[in-house]
KELUMKE-345902 format. One line per 3 residues: number of its first residue (from 1); their letters; for each residue x, y, z of C-alpha. Coordinates in steps of 0.25 Angstrom, whole numbers, plus 5000, padded with zeros to 4 digits. Each point is the difference from the previous one (the first is absolute). Layout:
NUM> A> X,Y,Z ~ ...;
***
This chain:
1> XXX> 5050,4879,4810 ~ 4987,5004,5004 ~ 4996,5014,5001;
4> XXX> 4993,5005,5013 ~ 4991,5011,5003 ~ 4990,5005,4990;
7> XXX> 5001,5011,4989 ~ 4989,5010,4996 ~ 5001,5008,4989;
10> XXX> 4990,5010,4997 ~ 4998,5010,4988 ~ 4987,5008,4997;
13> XXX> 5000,4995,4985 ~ 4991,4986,4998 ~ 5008,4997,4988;
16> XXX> 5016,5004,5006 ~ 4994,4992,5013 ~ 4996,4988,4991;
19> XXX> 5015,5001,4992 ~ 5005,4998,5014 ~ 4992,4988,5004;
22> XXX> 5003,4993,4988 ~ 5016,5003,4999 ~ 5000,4994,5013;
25> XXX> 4994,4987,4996 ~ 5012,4998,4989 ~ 5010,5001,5013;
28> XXX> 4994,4998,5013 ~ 5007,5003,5012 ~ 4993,5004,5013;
31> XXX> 4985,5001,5003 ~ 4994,5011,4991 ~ 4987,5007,5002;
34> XXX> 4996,5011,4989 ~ 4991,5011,5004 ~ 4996,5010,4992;
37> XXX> 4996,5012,5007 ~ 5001,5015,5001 ~ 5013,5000,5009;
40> XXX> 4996,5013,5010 ~ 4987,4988,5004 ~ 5008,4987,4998;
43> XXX> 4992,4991,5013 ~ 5006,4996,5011 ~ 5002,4984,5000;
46> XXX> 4996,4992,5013 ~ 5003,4988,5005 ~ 4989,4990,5005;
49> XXX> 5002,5005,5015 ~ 4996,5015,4993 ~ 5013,5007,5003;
52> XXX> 5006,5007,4987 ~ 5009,4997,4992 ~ 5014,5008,5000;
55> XXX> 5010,4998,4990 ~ 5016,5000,5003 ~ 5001,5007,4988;
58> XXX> 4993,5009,4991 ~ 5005,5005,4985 ~ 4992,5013,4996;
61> XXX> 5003,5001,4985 ~ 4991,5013,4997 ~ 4995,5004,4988;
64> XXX> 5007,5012,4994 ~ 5002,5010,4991 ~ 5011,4992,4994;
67> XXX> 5007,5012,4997 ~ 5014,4992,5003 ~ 4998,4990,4989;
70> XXX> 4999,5012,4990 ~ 5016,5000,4994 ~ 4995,4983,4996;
73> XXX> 4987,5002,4995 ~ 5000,5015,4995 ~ 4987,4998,4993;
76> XXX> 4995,5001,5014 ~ 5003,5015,5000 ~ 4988,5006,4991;
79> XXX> 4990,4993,5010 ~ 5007,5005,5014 ~ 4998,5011,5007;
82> XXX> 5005,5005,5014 ~ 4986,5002,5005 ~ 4999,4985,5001;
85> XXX> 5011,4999,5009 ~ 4993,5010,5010 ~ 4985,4993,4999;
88> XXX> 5005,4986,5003 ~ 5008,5005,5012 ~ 4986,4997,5007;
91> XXX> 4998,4987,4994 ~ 5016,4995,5004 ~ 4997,5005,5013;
94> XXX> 4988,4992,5003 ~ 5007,4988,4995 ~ 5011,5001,5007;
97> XXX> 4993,5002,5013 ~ 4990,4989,4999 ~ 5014,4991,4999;
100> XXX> 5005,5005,5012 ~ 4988,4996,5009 ~ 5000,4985,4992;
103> XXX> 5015,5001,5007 ~ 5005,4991,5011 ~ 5007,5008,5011;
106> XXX> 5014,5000,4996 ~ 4998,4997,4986 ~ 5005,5004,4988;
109> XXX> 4994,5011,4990 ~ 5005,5004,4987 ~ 4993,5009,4990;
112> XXX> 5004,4999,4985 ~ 4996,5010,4987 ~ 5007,5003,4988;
115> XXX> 4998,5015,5003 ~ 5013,5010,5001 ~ 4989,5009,5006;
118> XXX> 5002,5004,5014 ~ 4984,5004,5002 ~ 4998,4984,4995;
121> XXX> 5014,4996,5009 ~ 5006,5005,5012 ~ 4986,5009,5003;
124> XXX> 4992,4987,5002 ~ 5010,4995,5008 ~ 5001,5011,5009;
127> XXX> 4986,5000,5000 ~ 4999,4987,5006 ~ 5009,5004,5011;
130> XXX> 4993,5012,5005 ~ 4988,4990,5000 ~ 5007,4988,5008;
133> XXX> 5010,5005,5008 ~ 5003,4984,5003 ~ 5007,4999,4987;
136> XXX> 5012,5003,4997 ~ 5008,4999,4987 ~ 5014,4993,4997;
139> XXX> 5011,5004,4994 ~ 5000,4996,4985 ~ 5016,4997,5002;
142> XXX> 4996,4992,5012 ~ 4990,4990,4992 ~ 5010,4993,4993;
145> XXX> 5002,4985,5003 ~ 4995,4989,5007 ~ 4993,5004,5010;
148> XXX> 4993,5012,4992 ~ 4994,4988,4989 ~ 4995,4991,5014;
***
């Protein structure tokens, strides 16, 4: 079966952008673009008529603190520190914004970290809300299924 659509994967690291691109070449699915950009500035994409680009759906898998990934990797602990969490609150914001405005109307949003910290969490969230008062957020129960993975 033919995959549809196309998939743009962005990370502000050249060499994790460059993994992506060639994992993708051992199995490829649908039609791939790799960028690599600061996400808060990712372009807008046009079409030859020059409207923009919007995207169904858009993952924002932000950088973190990584404080949830302590218990597995505990040799993380000596290099963490809580400060970080509250200086890339900024950076996850900008991120996650810039991913709205590449949204469709009606699309679906979903931010990721591996942070337990609220600061890097729910206060980005709630920050994006006060911002776009067109979003809304779904019910984590609620996104199970089907119709949550279309």
């Amino acid at each position: 079966e033919e995959a549809a659509g196309l998939l743009v994967a962005n990370d502000a690291s050249r060499p994790r952008a460059l993994v992506v691109a060639q994992r993708s070449r051992r199995t490829p699915r649908a039609p791939l673009l790799v960028t690599s950009c600061d996400g808060r500035k990712f372009p807008s994409l046009r079409r030859r008529n020059g409207f923009k680009i919007k995207f169904q759906k858009v993952l924002v898998d932000a950088p973190c603190s990584g404080d949830g990934t302590l218990r597995k990797a505990p040799g993380n602990w000596r290099a963490w520190s809580a400060a970080e969490g509250l200086t890339l609150h900024v950076l996850q914001l900008g991120i996650l914004k810039r991913g709205f405005e590449c949204l469709e109307p009606g699309g679906r949003l979903v931010y990721s970290t591996c942070s337990l910290n609220p600061i890097e969490d729910e206060a980005v969230v709630a920050a994006l809300l006060r911002e776009f008062t067109s979003c809304d957020v779904a019910c984590w129960d609620e996104a199970t299924g089907p119709s949550f993975q279309e």
